[in-house]
N, C-alpha and C positions, 0 to 999 in steps of 0.2 A: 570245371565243375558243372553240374549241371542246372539247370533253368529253375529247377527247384527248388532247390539246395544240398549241399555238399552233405547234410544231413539227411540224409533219404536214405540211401541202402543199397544203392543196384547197380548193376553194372557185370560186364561181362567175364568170365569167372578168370578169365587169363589177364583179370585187371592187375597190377600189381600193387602187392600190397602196403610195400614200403618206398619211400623217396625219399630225396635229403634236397631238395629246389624249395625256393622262398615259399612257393603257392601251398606245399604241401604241409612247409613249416606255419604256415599261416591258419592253415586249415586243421591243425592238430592244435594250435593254439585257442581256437574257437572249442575246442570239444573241453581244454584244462579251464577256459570259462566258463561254462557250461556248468563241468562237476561243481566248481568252485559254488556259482547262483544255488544249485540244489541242494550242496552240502550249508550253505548258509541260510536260504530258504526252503524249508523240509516241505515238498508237495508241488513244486513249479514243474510245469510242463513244458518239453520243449518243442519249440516248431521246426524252423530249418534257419539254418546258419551258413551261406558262403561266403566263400572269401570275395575279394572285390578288388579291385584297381591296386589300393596302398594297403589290407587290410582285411576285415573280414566284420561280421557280426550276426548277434544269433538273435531269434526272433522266438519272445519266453514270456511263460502267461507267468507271473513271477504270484507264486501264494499268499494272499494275502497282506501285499505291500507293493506300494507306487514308489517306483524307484524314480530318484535325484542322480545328480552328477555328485552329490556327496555322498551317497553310497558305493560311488565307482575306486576308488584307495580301499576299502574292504575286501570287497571281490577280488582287487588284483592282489594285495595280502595274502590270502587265500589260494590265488592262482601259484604264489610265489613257493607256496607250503608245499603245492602240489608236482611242481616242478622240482625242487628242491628231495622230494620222494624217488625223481627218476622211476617214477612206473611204466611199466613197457606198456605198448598197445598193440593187445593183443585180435587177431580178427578171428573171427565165427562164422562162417555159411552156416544159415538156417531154412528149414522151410517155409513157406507162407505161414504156418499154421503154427508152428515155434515160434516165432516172429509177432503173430498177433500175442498170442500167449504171454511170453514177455510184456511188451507195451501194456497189456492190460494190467497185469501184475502191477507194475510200476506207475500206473493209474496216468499212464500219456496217452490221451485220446487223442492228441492231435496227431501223434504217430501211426494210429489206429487207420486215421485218415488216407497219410500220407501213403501205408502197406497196400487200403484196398485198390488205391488206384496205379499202383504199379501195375505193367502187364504180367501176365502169368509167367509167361519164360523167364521173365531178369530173375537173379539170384538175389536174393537179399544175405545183410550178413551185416553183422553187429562188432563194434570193437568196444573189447573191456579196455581200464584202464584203471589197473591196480585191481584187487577184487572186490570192492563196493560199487562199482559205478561200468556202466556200458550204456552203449548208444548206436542206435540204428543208423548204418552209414555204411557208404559202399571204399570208403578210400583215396586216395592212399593215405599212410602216414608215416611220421616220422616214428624211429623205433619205442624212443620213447620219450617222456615228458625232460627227461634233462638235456634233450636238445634241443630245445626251444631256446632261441634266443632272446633279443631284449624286446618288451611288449608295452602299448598304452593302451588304458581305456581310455575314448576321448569322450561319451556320446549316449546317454541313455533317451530316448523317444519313443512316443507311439506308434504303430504300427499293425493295419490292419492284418488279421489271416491271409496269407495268398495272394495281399493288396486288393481285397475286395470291403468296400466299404460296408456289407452288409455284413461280414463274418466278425467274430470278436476282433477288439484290440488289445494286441500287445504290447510287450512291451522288448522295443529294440534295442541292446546294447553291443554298439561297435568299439572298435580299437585296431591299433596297427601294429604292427610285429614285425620286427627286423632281425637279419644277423648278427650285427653286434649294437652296441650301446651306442657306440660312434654311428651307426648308418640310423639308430631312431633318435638320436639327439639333432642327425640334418634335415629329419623330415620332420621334424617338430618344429624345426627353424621353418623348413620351409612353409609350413603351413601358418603358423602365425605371422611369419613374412607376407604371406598370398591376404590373410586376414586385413591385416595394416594398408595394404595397397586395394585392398577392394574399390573397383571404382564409385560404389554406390556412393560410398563414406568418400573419398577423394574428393569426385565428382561434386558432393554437399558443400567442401571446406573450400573447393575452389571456383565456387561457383558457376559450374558447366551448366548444371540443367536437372530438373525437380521434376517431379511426378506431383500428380493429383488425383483422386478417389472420382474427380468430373470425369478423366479420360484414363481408367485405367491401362496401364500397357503402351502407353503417348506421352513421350518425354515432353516436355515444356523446357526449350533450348533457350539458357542465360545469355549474354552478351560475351561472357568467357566462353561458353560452350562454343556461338556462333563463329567465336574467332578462329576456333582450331578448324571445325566445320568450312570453312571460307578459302583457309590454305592447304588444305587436304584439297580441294577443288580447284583453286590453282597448281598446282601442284598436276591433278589427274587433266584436266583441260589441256595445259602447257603439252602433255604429254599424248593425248589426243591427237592433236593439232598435229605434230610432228607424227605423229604414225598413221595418216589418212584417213581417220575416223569420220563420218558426218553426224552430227550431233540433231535427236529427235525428241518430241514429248508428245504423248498420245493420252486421251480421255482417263478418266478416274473411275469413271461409271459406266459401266458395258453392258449390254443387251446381253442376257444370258445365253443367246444361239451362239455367239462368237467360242463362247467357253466350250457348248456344248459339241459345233466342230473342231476344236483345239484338243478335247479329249479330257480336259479339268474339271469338267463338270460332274463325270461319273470318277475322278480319282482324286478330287478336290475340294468338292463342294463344302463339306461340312469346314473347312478353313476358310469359305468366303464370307463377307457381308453382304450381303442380298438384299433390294428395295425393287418395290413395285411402285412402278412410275406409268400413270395413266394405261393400270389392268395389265401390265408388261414389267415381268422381270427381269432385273437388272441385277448384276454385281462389278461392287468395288473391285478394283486389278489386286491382284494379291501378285502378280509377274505382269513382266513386260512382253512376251515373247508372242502371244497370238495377236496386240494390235501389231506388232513391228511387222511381219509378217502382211498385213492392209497398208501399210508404207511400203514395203517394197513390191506387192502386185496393184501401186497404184499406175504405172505405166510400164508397155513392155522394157523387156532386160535383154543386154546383147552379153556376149562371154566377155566382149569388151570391158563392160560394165561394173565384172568380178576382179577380185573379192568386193565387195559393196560391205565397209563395215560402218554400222548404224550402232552407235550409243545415244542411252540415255539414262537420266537420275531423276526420276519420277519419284514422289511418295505413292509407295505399297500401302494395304491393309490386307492385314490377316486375321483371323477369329482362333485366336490362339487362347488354350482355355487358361483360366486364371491361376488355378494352380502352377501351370510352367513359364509363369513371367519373372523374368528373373532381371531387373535395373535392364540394362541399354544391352544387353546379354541376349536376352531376346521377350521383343514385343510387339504390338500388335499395328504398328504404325513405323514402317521404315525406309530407308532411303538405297538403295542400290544404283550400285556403282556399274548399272549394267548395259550389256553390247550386244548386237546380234551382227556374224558376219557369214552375209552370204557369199557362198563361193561353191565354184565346181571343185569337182570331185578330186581333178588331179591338183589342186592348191589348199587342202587340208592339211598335208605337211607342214609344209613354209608358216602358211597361220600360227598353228599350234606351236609352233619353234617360237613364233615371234610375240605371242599369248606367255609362252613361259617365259622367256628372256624378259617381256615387260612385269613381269610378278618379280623375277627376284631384283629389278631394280628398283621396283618401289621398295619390297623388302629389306634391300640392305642399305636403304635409307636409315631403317630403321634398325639398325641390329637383328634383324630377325631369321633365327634359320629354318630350314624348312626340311617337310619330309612328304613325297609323293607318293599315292594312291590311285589304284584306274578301280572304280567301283562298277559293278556288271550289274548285268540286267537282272530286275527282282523279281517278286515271284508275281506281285500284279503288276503286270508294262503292258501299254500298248503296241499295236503294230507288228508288223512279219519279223520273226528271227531270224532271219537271214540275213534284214536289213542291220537287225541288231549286232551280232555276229561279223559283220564291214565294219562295224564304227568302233565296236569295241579293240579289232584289229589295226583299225586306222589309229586310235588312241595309243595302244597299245607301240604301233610304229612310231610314232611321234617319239615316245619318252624314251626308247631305246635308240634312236638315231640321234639326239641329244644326248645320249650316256648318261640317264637320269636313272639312276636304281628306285623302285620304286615295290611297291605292294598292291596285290590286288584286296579286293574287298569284295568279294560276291555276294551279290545280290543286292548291294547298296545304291545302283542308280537311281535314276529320275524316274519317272512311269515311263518317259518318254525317248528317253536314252542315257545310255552309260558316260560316265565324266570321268575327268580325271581333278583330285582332292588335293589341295596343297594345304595341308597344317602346318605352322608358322611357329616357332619356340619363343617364348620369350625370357624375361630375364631370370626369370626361376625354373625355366626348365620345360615349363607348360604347353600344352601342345593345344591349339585352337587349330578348327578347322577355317579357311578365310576362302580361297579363290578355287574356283570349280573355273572347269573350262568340258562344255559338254558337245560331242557331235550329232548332230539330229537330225536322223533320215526322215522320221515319223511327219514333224508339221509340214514340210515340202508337201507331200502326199497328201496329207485332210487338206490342205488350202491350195492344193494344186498349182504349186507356185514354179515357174517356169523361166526359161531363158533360152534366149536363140544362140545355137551355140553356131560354131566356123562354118558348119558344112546347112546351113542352114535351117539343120533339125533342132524340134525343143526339147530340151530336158529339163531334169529336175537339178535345182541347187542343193545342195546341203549347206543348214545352220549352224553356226558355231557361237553356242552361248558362253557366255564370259562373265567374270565380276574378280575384280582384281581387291578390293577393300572387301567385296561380299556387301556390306551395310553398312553405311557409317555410323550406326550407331554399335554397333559390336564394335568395328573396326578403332572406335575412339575406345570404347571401355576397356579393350586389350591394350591397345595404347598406355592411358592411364594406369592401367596394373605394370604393365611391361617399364618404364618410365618412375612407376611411384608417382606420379603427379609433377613430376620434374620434367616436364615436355625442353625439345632440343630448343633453344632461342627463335630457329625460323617459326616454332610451330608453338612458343609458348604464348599463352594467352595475352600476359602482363611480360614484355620482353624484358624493358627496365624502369624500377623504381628510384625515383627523385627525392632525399629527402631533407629538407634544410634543417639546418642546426635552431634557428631561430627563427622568427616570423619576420626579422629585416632581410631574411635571404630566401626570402622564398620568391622574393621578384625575378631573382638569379636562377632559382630552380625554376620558375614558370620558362625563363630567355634559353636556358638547356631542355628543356623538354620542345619547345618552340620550333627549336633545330633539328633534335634527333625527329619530332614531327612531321617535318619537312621530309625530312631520308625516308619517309615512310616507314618508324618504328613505332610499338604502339607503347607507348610509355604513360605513368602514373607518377602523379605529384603526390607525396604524403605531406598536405598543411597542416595536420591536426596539432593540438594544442598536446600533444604526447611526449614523454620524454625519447631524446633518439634513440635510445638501444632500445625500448619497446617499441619503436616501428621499425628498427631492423631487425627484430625479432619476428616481428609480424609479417616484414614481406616474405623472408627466408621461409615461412611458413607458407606462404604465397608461389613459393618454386619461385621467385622471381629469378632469370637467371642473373642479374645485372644489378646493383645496388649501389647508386651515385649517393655519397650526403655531398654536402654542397655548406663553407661556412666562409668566415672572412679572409681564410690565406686562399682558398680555392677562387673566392672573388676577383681579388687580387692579383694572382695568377693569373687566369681566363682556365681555370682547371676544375677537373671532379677527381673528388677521391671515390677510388674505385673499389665496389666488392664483389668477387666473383661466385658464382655460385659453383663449390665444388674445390676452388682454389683461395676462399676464405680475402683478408685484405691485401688490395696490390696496390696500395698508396696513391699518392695523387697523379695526375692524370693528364696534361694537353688534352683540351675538346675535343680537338682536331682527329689527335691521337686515337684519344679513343671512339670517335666517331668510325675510323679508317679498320678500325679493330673491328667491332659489331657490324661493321658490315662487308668486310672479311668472312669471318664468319657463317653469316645468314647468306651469303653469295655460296659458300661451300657447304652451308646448311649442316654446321656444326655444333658442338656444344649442347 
């Protein structure tokens, strides 16, 4: 549909007019809400309505009433009537002047709008539906209203005209539409599922890490948050190490020439933070890529010397505006997990082979599946096309010599070259975008950065930017959603909780927590004065994966009665035993 909306009119006259595909069903669902609003609000005007991702929604100056979520069971009543009529939809080609005539009649100015800014040439054209009701709209649709399948409202809000703060507001009512009953009763599930798991709310109850109104868009990281934080880092370090990485950290605050030969300053600027320090501008790093770049032309390079790959996890700042800060999702203060690897020309392969391979072994750490994109060059990049045009091929080589099926994205690169996009599924389905891996003719070039190659001549390197978590703070929030809050044992916060039956045993719990301390596990004593099932209720709500009580026969013994998270009570327990278990486990980084 179009960038307008699906409501507008136009389109090329060999459009077709009918379909029977979800977007179409979606989009003819939108026009039986529509009549629905007008026939129940006599005088509402409509704006534009597309369909979207799961769904659709139309954007409606509603007469004389501010709609609730409890006037959305009305409307779909109403929708149901209309459906239930089986009215066909019928289409009209009219001309400009027919077209305004209409709209006017029916007293839609906002259609009035939407006509004069069509070009002259598109065809406008109207579909009835039944004979009281039409609507300016180019197509396609379903034949008619009794093929709609099963539909919700979820969603009434405000909404400027056009998304211009200055024009009136609307008001926006969405909903989703499916083929049958059974596919919107999964995506009902699924969204109150994704709702439940939100990490914001998670993140609160497990004490990861809070916000404050001091530092908008700047998580304030809990002692739980840090722990996950800590072995995500072990975890990327261990793996460093093993793949020839040199690990770097460069200034926070730059002289703004650096940015302005790097290129970020004319395609970046407004996302910096900028300070004037002694008559001289400066900005916060929002990326790593042009100081790494002063680390590697700090002394000459031999071909010997390649691939030279340079990480590092500096904290970023970004001036990301308030409106799109969304929890740890995205803010204005972040941590990346990022790498710069220079290398000639003919070892961009092998890199990039060995850039993917390390993605999906973190990834299937994690359960996570994935889907590839090579994103090209947009419409503002800098540097020679030509250059652009190698890398996008060189990218492009990579994923097919790996048998990586993949999809382009045009025009979604960097300013400064084309990447390739790894989106990551998690347990409901959901597609996050996480690891870019980018080739980059362009900075070699502004920073003149060289290397003595065999024959004694200099060339240029090429850069190969990476980020395999992208930011830890996304990276945990997916987590957290992906997870539910039930992190694997290597990576949960609180591995196991200790909880003595009585306060004579809790000297026993202190001497098993003591031990598993030792093994390096992070474990919690419950002393409170609580009764047991309301602290094993409370740690189960803690995700804890591991839940020892501890009373006189387990003393006795030298034993813990064990409770699993996921496989409920497994009786009592050898220390030993189950020492030899959790750290089975955390060894194979299971559970």
């Amino acid at each position: 549909m179009s960038d307008i909306g699906v409501d507008q009119d136009v389109g090329p006259q060999d459009r077709p007019h009918y379909a029977d595909d979800l977007d179409t069903m979606r989009h003819s669902t939108t026009h039986v809400m529509a009549k629905a609003v007008q026939r129940l609000y006599p005088g509402s005007q409509l704006g534009i309505g597309p369909t979207t991702e799961d769904g659709f929604f139309y954007d409606i100056d509603v007469a004389g009433r501010q709609l609730s979520t409890e006037d959305l069971p009305t409307i779909e009543a109403e929708m149901h009537k209309i459906i239930a009529e089986d009215e066909p939809f019928v289409r009209r080609a009219v001309s400009r002047e027919e077209a305004l005539r209409i709209v006017r009649e029916r007293g839609e100015g906002l259609k009035v709008e939407i006509i004069e800014s069509v070009p002259d040439e598109e065809t406008l054209s109207f579909y009835d539906t039944g004979q009281d009701w039409t609507d300016l709209c180019r197509g396609p649709h379903v034949r008619g209203t009794g093929q709609i399948g099963a539909f919700k409202l979820l969603a009434v809000a405000g909404a400027y005209w056009r998304g211009q703060e200055s024009r009136p507001m609307l008001q926006r009512i969405s909903g989703t539409a499916w083929p049958t009953q059974a596919a919107l009763d999964q995506y009902l599930w699924r969204v109150e599922e994704a709702r439940r798991r939100d990490h914001r709310v998670v993140g609160r109850d497990l004490e990861l890490f809070l916000f404050d109104d001091v530092a908008p868009g700047q998580p304030f990281w809990l002692p739980n948050g840090m722990r996950i934080i800590r072995e995500l880092e072990a975890l990327l370090l261990g793996e460093l190490e093993r793949r020839g990485y040199l690990e770097i950290s460069t200034p926070s605050l730059v002289k703004s020439g650096l940015w302005e030969q790097s290129g970020h300053w004319g395609f970046y600027r407004e996302n910096m933070f900028t300070a004037v320090v002694e008559e001289e501008t400066y900005a916060f790093k929002p990326m790593n890529c042009p100081e790494s770049t002063i680390v590697y032309a700090a002394r000459t390079r031999s071909y010997r010397d390649l691939p030279l790959r340079l990480a590092q996890t500096d904290r970023l700042l970004r001036n990301e505006r308030s409106g799109t800060l969304a929890g740890l999702l995205r803010v204005r203060q972040l941590t990346m997990d990022d790498a710069h690897i220079y290398c000639r020309p003919d070892q961009i392969g092998a890199e990039i082979k060995a850039l993917l391979e390390f993605g999906s072994m973190v990834y299937d750490l994690f359960g996570l599946d994935r889907r590839y994109y090579l994103s090209t060059r947009p419409e503002k990049a800098m540097g020679d096309p030509v250059l652009w045009e190698r890398a996008e091929a060189e990218l492009a080589d990579a994923l097919r010599a790996n048998d990586i099926p993949f999809e382009v994205k045009p025009g979604d690169g960097a300013f400064y070259g084309p990447k390739i996009d790894v989106d990551i599924l998690d347990a409901l389905g959901r597609a996050w975008q996480l690891t870019t891996i980018q080739a980059d003719f362009q900075l070699p070039e502004r920073f003149e950065l060289e290397y003595v190659a065999e024959d004694g001549e200099r060339h240029r390197p090429v850069i190969i930017h990476r980020a395999i978590y992208g930011t830890y703070e996304r990276f945990i929030a997916i987590l957290t959603e992906h997870f539910a809050g039930a992190f694997p044992l290597w990576l949960a916060p609180t591995q196991v909780t200790i909880i003595p039956i009585a306060d004579r045993h809790l000297g026993y719990a202190e001497e098993v927590a003591g031990e598993l301390r030792r093994a390096q596990f992070r474990v919690e004593v419950d002393g409170r004065r609580e009764r047991m099932q309301n602290k094993i209720r409370q740690a189960e709500v803690q995700k804890s994966p591991y839940v020892l009580v501890v009373g006189d026969r387990d003393i006795q013994a030298g034993a813990v009665s064990v409770r699993a998270r996921g496989e409920g009570d497994l009786g009592p327990m050898d220390r030993g035993l189950f020492l030899g278990r959790i750290t089975e486990d955390r060894a194979a980084r299971k559970r």
